[in-house]
C-alpha positions in Angstrom: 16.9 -67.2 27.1 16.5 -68.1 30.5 13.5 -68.2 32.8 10.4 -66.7 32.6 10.3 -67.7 29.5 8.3 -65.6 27.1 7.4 -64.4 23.2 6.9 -66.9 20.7 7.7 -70.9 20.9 6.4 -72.2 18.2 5.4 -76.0 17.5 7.8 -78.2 15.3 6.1 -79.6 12.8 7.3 -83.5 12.2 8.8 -84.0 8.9 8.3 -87.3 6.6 9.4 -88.4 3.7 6.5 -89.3 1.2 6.7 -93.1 2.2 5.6 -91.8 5.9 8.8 -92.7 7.3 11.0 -89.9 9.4 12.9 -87.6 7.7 15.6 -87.2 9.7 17.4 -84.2 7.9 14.1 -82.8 7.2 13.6 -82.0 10.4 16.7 -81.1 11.1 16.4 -78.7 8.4 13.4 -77.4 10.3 15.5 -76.5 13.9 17.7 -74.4 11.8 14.7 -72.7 9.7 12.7 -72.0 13.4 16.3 -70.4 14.5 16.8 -68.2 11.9 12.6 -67.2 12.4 13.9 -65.4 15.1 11.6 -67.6 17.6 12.6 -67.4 21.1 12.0 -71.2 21.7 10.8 -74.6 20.2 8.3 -76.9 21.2 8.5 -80.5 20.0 6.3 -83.3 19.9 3.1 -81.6 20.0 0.0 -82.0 18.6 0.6 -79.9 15.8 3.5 -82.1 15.7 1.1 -85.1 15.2 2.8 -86.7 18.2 -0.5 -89.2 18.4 0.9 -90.6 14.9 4.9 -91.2 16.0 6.0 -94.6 18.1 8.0 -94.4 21.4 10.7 -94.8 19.7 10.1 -92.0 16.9 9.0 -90.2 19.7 12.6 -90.5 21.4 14.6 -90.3 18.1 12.9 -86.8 17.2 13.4 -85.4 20.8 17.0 -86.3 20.8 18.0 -85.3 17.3 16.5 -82.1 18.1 17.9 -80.8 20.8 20.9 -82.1 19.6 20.2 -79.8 16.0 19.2 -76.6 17.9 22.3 -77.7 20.3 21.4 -74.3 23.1 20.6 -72.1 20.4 17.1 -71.5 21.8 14.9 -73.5 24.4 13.2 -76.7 23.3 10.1 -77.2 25.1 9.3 -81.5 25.1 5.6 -82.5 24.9 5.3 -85.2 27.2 1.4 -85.8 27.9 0.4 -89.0 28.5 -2.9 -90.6 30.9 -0.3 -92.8 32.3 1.3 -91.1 35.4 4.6 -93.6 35.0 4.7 -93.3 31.3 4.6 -89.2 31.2 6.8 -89.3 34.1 9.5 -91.6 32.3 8.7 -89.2 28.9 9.5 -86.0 31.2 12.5 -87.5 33.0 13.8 -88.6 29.5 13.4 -84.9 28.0 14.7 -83.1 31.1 18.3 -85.5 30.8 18.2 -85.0 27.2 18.4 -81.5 27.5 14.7 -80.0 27.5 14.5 -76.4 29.5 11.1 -77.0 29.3 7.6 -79.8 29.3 4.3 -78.8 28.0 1.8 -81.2 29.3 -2.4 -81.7 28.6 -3.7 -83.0 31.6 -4.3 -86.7 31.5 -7.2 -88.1 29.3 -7.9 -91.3 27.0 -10.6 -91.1 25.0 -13.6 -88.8 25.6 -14.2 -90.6 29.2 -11.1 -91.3 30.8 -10.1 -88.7 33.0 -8.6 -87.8 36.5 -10.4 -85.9 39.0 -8.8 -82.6 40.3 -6.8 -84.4 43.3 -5.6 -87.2 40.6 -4.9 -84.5 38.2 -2.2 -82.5 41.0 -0.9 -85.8 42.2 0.0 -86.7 38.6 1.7 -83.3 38.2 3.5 -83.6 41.2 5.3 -86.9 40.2 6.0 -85.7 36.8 7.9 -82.8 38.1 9.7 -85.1 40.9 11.1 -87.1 38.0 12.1 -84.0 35.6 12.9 -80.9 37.6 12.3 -78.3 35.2 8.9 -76.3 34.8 6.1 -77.3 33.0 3.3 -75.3 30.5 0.4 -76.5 31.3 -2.2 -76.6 28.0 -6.1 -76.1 28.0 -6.9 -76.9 25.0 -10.3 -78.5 23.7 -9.0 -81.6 22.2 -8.1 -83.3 25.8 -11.9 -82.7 27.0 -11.1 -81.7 30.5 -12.4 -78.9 32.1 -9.8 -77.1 33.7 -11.2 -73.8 36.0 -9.1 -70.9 37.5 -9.5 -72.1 40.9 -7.8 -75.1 40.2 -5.1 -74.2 38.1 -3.9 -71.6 40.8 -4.2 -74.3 43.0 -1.9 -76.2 40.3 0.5 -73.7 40.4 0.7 -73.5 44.1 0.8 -76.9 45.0 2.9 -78.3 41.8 5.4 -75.2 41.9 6.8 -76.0 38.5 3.6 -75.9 36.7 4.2 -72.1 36.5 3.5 -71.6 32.6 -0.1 -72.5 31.1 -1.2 -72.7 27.8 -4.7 -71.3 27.2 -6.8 -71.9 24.0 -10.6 -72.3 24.6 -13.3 -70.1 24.1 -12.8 -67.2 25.6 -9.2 -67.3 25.9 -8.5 -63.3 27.0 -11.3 -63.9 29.8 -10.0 -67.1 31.2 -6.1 -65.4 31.0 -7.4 -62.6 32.4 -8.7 -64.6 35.2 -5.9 -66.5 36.0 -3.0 -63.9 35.6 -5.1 -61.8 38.6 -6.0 -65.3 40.4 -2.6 -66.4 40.3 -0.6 -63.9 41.1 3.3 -64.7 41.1 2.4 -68.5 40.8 1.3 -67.7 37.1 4.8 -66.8 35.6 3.9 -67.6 31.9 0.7 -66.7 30.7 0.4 -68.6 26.9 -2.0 -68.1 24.0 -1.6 -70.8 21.4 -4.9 -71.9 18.7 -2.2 -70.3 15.5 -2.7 -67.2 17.5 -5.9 -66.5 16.2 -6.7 -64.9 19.3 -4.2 -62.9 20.0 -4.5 -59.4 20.3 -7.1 -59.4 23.2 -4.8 -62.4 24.8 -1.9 -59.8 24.8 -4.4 -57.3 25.9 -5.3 -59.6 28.5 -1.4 -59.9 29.8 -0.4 -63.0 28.2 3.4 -62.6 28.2 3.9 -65.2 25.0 2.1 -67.3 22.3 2.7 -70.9 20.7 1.7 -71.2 17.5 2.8 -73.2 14.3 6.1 -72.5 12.8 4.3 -71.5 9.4 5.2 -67.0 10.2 6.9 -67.0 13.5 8.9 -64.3 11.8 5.9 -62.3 11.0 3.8 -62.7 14.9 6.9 -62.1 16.7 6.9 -58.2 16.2 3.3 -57.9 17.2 4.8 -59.1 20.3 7.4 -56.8 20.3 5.2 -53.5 19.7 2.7 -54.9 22.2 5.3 -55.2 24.6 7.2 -51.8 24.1 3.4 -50.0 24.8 3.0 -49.8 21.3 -0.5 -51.4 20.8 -1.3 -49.4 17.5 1.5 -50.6 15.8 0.7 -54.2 17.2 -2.6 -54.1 15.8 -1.4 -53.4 12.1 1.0 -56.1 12.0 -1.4 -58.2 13.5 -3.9 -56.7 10.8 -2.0 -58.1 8.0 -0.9 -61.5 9.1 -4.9 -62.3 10.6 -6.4 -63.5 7.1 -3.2 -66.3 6.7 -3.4 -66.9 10.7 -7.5 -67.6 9.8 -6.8 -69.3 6.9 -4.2 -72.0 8.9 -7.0 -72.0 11.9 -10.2 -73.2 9.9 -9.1 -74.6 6.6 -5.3 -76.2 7.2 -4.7 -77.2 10.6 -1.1 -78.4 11.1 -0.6 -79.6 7.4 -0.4 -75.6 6.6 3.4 -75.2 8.2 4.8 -78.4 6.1 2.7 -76.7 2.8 4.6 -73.5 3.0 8.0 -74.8 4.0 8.0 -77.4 1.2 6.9 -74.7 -1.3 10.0 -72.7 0.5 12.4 -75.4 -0.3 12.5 -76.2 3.6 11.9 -79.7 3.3 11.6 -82.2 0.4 7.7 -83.8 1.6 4.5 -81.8 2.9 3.8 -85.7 4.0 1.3 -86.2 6.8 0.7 -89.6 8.2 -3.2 -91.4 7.5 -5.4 -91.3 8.6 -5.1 -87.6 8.7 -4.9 -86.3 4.9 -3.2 -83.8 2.4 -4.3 -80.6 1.7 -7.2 -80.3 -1.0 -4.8 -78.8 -4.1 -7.0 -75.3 -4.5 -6.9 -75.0 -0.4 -3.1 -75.4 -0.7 -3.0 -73.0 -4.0 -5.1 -70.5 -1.2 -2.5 -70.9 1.5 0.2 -69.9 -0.6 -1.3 -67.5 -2.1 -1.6 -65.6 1.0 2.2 -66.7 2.3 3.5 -65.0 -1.3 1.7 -61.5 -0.2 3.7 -61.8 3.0 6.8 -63.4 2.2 7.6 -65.3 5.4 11.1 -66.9 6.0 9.6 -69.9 5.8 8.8 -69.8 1.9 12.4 -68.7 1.0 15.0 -69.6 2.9 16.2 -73.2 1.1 16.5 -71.6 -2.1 
Protein backbone atom coordinates (compact mmCIF):
# COMPACT_ATOMS: atom_id res chain seq x y z
CA UNK A 1 0.00 0.00 0.00
CA UNK A 2 1.37 3.14 -0.90
CA UNK A 3 0.27 6.72 0.01
CA UNK A 4 -2.61 7.99 1.20
CA UNK A 5 -2.69 5.52 3.41
CA UNK A 6 -5.98 4.28 4.60
CA UNK A 7 -8.35 1.33 6.35
CA UNK A 8 -7.23 -0.17 9.35
CA UNK A 9 -3.54 0.01 11.05
CA UNK A 10 -3.87 -1.46 14.06
CA UNK A 11 -1.57 -1.03 17.22
CA UNK A 12 1.02 -3.92 18.03
CA UNK A 13 0.70 -5.05 21.19
CA UNK A 14 4.36 -5.70 22.95
CA UNK A 15 4.74 -9.26 23.87
CA UNK A 16 6.60 -10.54 27.28
CA UNK A 17 7.33 -13.38 28.58
CA UNK A 18 5.96 -13.89 32.16
CA UNK A 19 9.32 -12.70 33.88
CA UNK A 20 8.55 -9.21 32.03
CA UNK A 21 11.32 -9.56 29.79
CA UNK A 22 10.81 -9.25 25.71
CA UNK A 23 9.58 -11.99 23.87
CA UNK A 24 11.21 -11.70 20.95
CA UNK A 25 9.44 -14.55 18.91
CA UNK A 26 6.34 -13.57 20.58
CA UNK A 27 6.13 -10.65 18.85
CA UNK A 28 7.32 -11.87 16.01
CA UNK A 29 4.51 -14.21 16.08
CA UNK A 30 2.35 -11.14 16.34
CA UNK A 31 3.56 -9.39 12.70
CA UNK A 32 2.59 -12.51 11.07
CA UNK A 33 -0.87 -12.95 13.04
CA UNK A 34 -1.66 -8.84 12.10
CA UNK A 35 -0.71 -9.91 8.34
CA UNK A 36 -2.81 -12.69 7.98
CA UNK A 37 -5.79 -10.14 9.81
CA UNK A 38 -5.95 -8.75 6.66
CA UNK A 39 -4.78 -5.23 8.19
CA UNK A 40 -3.59 -2.76 5.74
CA UNK A 41 -0.74 -1.55 8.12
CA UNK A 42 0.94 -1.79 11.60
CA UNK A 43 1.67 0.60 14.05
CA UNK A 44 4.36 -0.13 16.65
CA UNK A 45 5.40 1.37 19.80
CA UNK A 46 2.34 2.90 20.80
CA UNK A 47 0.60 3.38 23.75
CA UNK A 48 -1.45 0.44 23.45
CA UNK A 49 1.90 -0.91 22.86
CA UNK A 50 2.90 0.22 26.49
CA UNK A 51 5.79 2.08 24.86
CA UNK A 52 6.02 4.25 28.34
CA UNK A 53 7.08 0.73 29.95
CA UNK A 54 10.07 -0.37 27.26
CA UNK A 55 13.90 1.26 27.50
CA UNK A 56 15.60 2.94 24.52
CA UNK A 57 16.97 0.12 23.83
CA UNK A 58 13.79 -2.22 23.89
CA UNK A 59 12.37 0.44 22.18
CA UNK A 60 14.98 0.07 19.19
CA UNK A 61 15.15 -3.75 19.34
CA UNK A 62 11.24 -4.04 18.87
CA UNK A 63 11.21 -1.40 15.97
CA UNK A 64 13.93 -3.24 14.17
CA UNK A 65 12.85 -6.84 14.65
CA UNK A 66 9.63 -5.76 13.30
CA UNK A 67 9.94 -4.31 10.33
CA UNK A 68 12.41 -6.74 9.67
CA UNK A 69 9.30 -9.68 10.63
CA UNK A 70 6.70 -7.89 8.42
CA UNK A 71 9.83 -7.40 5.93
CA UNK A 72 7.24 -4.92 3.12
CA UNK A 73 4.41 -7.04 3.70
CA UNK A 74 2.38 -4.07 4.90
CA UNK A 75 3.29 -0.56 6.26
CA UNK A 76 4.73 -0.20 9.74
CA UNK A 77 3.83 2.98 11.21
CA UNK A 78 6.83 3.93 14.30
CA UNK A 79 5.52 5.82 17.33
CA UNK A 80 8.09 8.18 18.07
CA UNK A 81 6.63 10.89 20.58
CA UNK A 82 8.71 12.33 22.77
CA UNK A 83 8.77 16.24 24.75
CA UNK A 84 12.32 16.34 23.63
CA UNK A 85 12.58 17.87 20.16
CA UNK A 86 16.26 16.10 19.68
CA UNK A 87 15.19 12.91 21.16
CA UNK A 88 11.84 12.37 18.86
CA UNK A 89 13.82 13.68 16.15
CA UNK A 90 16.71 11.03 16.60
CA UNK A 91 13.55 8.34 17.36
CA UNK A 92 11.93 9.46 13.82
CA UNK A 93 15.24 9.58 11.90
CA UNK A 94 16.07 6.06 13.39
CA UNK A 95 12.51 4.61 12.23
CA UNK A 96 12.49 6.27 8.76
CA UNK A 97 16.30 4.44 8.03
CA UNK A 98 15.03 1.39 9.51
CA UNK A 99 12.39 1.14 7.15
CA UNK A 100 9.17 2.98 8.73
CA UNK A 101 6.61 4.31 5.79
CA UNK A 102 5.16 5.98 8.45
CA UNK A 103 5.51 8.12 12.29
CA UNK A 104 2.63 8.62 14.52
CA UNK A 105 3.47 11.36 16.94
CA UNK A 106 1.32 13.03 20.29
CA UNK A 107 2.42 16.44 20.49
CA UNK A 108 4.99 17.01 23.07
CA UNK A 109 4.02 16.83 26.80
CA UNK A 110 5.68 15.67 30.32
CA UNK A 111 3.53 15.33 32.84
CA UNK A 112 0.22 17.19 33.21
CA UNK A 113 2.18 20.69 32.91
CA UNK A 114 4.78 20.58 30.53
CA UNK A 115 3.78 21.57 27.33
CA UNK A 116 4.73 23.64 24.06
CA UNK A 117 2.81 26.47 22.89
CA UNK A 118 1.37 26.39 19.30
CA UNK A 119 4.58 28.08 17.63
CA UNK A 120 6.87 25.42 19.81
CA UNK A 121 4.46 22.77 18.91
CA UNK A 122 5.04 23.46 14.64
CA UNK A 123 8.66 24.17 15.18
CA UNK A 124 9.02 20.79 16.81
CA UNK A 125 7.15 19.20 13.92
CA UNK A 126 9.13 20.78 11.49
CA UNK A 127 12.54 19.36 12.69
CA UNK A 128 11.10 16.02 13.23
CA UNK A 129 10.12 15.74 9.67
CA UNK A 130 13.68 17.45 8.45
CA UNK A 131 15.34 14.46 10.16
CA UNK A 132 12.88 11.59 8.85
CA UNK A 133 11.28 12.45 5.54
CA UNK A 134 8.24 10.47 5.55
CA UNK A 135 4.68 11.75 6.77
CA UNK A 136 3.55 11.76 10.11
CA UNK A 137 -0.18 10.91 11.93
CA UNK A 138 -0.61 13.26 14.15
CA UNK A 139 -2.79 11.80 17.44
CA UNK A 140 -5.26 13.85 19.64
CA UNK A 141 -5.83 11.81 22.12
CA UNK A 142 -6.65 12.66 25.91
CA UNK A 143 -3.84 11.06 27.61
CA UNK A 144 -1.14 13.82 26.27
CA UNK A 145 -3.42 16.78 27.75
CA UNK A 146 -2.99 19.20 25.07
CA UNK A 147 -5.60 20.87 23.44
CA UNK A 148 -5.19 20.70 19.85
CA UNK A 149 -8.05 23.02 17.76
CA UNK A 150 -8.87 22.82 14.05
CA UNK A 151 -7.32 26.03 13.32
CA UNK A 152 -4.17 24.91 14.36
CA UNK A 153 -3.91 21.56 13.01
CA UNK A 154 -4.70 22.93 9.44
CA UNK A 155 -2.12 25.31 10.17
CA UNK A 156 0.02 21.99 11.13
CA UNK A 157 -0.64 20.56 8.04
CA UNK A 158 0.17 23.50 5.97
CA UNK A 159 3.14 24.64 7.44
CA UNK A 160 4.60 20.97 8.51
CA UNK A 161 3.59 19.41 4.97
CA UNK A 162 4.20 15.93 6.24
CA UNK A 163 1.91 16.03 9.12
CA UNK A 164 -0.87 15.16 6.57
CA UNK A 165 -2.52 12.21 8.60
CA UNK A 166 -4.17 12.87 12.17
CA UNK A 167 -5.42 10.72 14.61
CA UNK A 168 -8.57 11.89 16.39
CA UNK A 169 -9.95 10.39 19.62
CA UNK A 170 -11.64 12.84 21.99
CA UNK A 171 -14.93 13.66 22.68
CA UNK A 172 -16.65 14.29 20.00
CA UNK A 173 -14.55 12.68 17.57
CA UNK A 174 -17.13 12.77 14.21
CA UNK A 175 -17.48 16.67 15.02
CA UNK A 176 -13.87 17.55 15.43
CA UNK A 177 -13.13 15.14 12.00
CA UNK A 178 -15.78 16.68 10.44
CA UNK A 179 -14.25 19.98 11.15
CA UNK A 180 -10.96 19.39 10.09
CA UNK A 181 -11.55 17.21 6.79
CA UNK A 182 -13.69 20.65 5.53
CA UNK A 183 -10.93 23.04 7.28
CA UNK A 184 -8.27 21.28 5.76
CA UNK A 185 -8.97 20.59 2.61
CA UNK A 186 -6.18 18.63 0.51
CA UNK A 187 -3.66 19.29 3.51
CA UNK A 188 -5.80 16.68 5.52
CA UNK A 189 -4.96 13.47 3.41
CA UNK A 190 -5.65 10.92 6.28
CA UNK A 191 -8.45 11.47 8.41
CA UNK A 192 -7.98 8.66 11.52
CA UNK A 193 -10.36 7.43 14.28
CA UNK A 194 -8.61 5.27 16.87
CA UNK A 195 -10.18 4.88 20.91
CA UNK A 196 -10.67 0.57 19.77
CA UNK A 197 -13.05 2.22 17.34
CA UNK A 198 -15.66 2.71 19.58
CA UNK A 199 -16.65 5.61 17.70
CA UNK A 200 -16.65 4.60 14.51
CA UNK A 201 -19.61 4.59 12.59
CA UNK A 202 -20.37 8.37 12.81
CA UNK A 203 -16.27 8.95 12.35
CA UNK A 204 -16.85 7.08 8.93
CA UNK A 205 -19.92 9.03 8.49
CA UNK A 206 -17.95 11.93 9.19
CA UNK A 207 -15.25 11.05 6.23
CA UNK A 208 -12.60 9.55 8.20
CA UNK A 209 -10.81 7.44 5.51
CA UNK A 210 -9.23 4.76 8.24
CA UNK A 211 -9.12 3.75 11.95
CA UNK A 212 -6.31 2.47 14.40
CA UNK A 213 -7.38 0.29 16.77
CA UNK A 214 -6.01 -2.73 18.84
CA UNK A 215 -5.04 -5.85 16.95
CA UNK A 216 -7.64 -7.83 19.21
CA UNK A 217 -10.55 -8.13 15.60
CA UNK A 218 -8.81 -6.30 12.92
CA UNK A 219 -10.29 -9.08 10.82
CA UNK A 220 -13.79 -8.35 11.99
CA UNK A 221 -13.62 -3.90 11.70
CA UNK A 222 -11.96 -4.10 8.47
CA UNK A 223 -15.25 -4.93 6.41
CA UNK A 224 -17.24 -2.33 8.08
CA UNK A 225 -14.72 -0.34 6.33
CA UNK A 226 -15.12 -1.95 3.26
CA UNK A 227 -19.18 -1.65 3.08
CA UNK A 228 -18.80 1.90 4.30
CA UNK A 229 -16.57 2.62 1.68
CA UNK A 230 -18.31 0.83 -1.38
CA UNK A 231 -21.75 3.22 -0.25
CA UNK A 232 -22.94 0.44 1.61
CA UNK A 233 -23.69 1.99 5.01
CA UNK A 234 -26.50 -0.56 5.97
CA UNK A 235 -24.46 -3.35 5.69
CA UNK A 236 -21.63 -1.31 7.61
CA UNK A 237 -23.81 -0.78 10.34
CA UNK A 238 -24.65 -4.62 10.95
CA UNK A 239 -21.18 -5.67 11.10
CA UNK A 240 -20.47 -2.94 13.09
CA UNK A 241 -23.68 -4.06 15.16
CA UNK A 242 -22.18 -7.17 16.09
CA UNK A 243 -18.61 -6.52 16.87
CA UNK A 244 -19.77 -3.01 19.26
CA UNK A 245 -20.49 -5.11 22.53
CA UNK A 246 -16.61 -6.77 22.33
CA UNK A 247 -15.23 -3.19 20.88
CA UNK A 248 -17.19 -1.77 24.39
CA UNK A 249 -16.06 -4.39 26.32
CA UNK A 250 -12.05 -3.74 25.30
CA UNK A 251 -12.82 0.29 25.65
CA UNK A 252 -14.17 0.35 29.39
CA UNK A 253 -13.19 -2.84 31.04
CA UNK A 254 -9.69 -4.12 29.23
CA UNK A 255 -7.71 -1.46 27.82
CA UNK A 256 -4.64 -2.75 25.97
CA UNK A 257 -4.31 -5.99 28.11
CA UNK A 258 -7.56 -7.32 26.04
CA UNK A 259 -5.41 -7.90 22.57
CA UNK A 260 -2.58 -10.10 24.50
CA UNK A 261 -5.86 -11.99 26.47
CA UNK A 262 -7.38 -13.19 23.31
CA UNK A 263 -4.17 -13.94 21.36
CA UNK A 264 -2.80 -16.01 24.19
CA UNK A 265 -6.15 -17.83 24.57
CA UNK A 266 -5.57 -18.21 20.49
CA UNK A 267 -2.31 -19.83 20.87
CA UNK A 268 -0.69 -16.49 19.47
CA UNK A 269 1.65 -16.00 22.02
CA UNK A 270 2.80 -18.03 25.11
CA UNK A 271 2.28 -14.83 27.97
CA UNK A 272 -0.77 -12.25 28.32
CA UNK A 273 2.13 -10.55 30.52
CA UNK A 274 1.86 -6.85 31.05
CA UNK A 275 4.61 -4.97 32.77
CA UNK A 276 3.72 -3.30 36.70
CA UNK A 277 2.73 -1.14 37.53
CA UNK A 278 -0.09 -1.72 35.08
CA UNK A 279 -1.91 -5.10 36.06
CA UNK A 280 -3.52 -8.41 34.67
CA UNK A 281 -6.88 -8.81 33.84
CA UNK A 282 -9.33 -9.59 36.86
CA UNK A 283 -9.94 -13.65 35.91
CA UNK A 284 -14.05 -13.19 35.45
CA UNK A 285 -13.32 -9.82 33.30
CA UNK A 286 -11.00 -12.02 31.20
CA UNK A 287 -13.61 -15.19 31.28
CA UNK A 288 -16.14 -11.99 29.84
CA UNK A 289 -13.67 -10.99 27.07
CA UNK A 290 -13.52 -14.30 25.80
CA UNK A 291 -16.60 -15.06 26.05
CA UNK A 292 -17.53 -12.52 23.66
CA UNK A 293 -14.27 -13.24 21.21
CA UNK A 294 -15.74 -17.18 21.07
CA UNK A 295 -19.32 -15.73 19.63
CA UNK A 296 -17.19 -13.98 17.01
CA UNK A 297 -14.44 -16.18 16.26
CA UNK A 298 -11.74 -13.64 15.41
CA UNK A 299 -8.41 -14.85 13.72
CA UNK A 300 -6.80 -13.79 16.57
CA UNK A 301 -8.25 -16.72 18.87
CA UNK A 302 -7.36 -19.56 16.37
CA UNK A 303 -4.78 -19.14 14.33
CA UNK A 304 -1.71 -20.88 16.49
CA UNK A 305 -3.52 -23.93 16.90
Amino acid sequence: MTEPYKGILPIAPTIFHDSGDLDVEGNKRVMDLMVDQGVDGICILANFSEQFLLTDEERDQVMRLSIEQVAGRVPVIVTTSHFSTRIAAQRAKAAADAGAKMLMMMPPYHGALLKADEQGMIEHFKQVTDACGIPIILQDAPLSGVTMTVPFMVRLAKEVPLVRYFKIEVPGTANKLRALIEAGGDAVVGPFDGEEAITLMADLDAGATGTMTSAMIPDLIKPILAAHAAGDRKQAAALYARVLPIINYENRQCGLRSAKAVMKEGGVIKSEAVRHPLTPLHPKTREGLIELARELDPLALRWGK
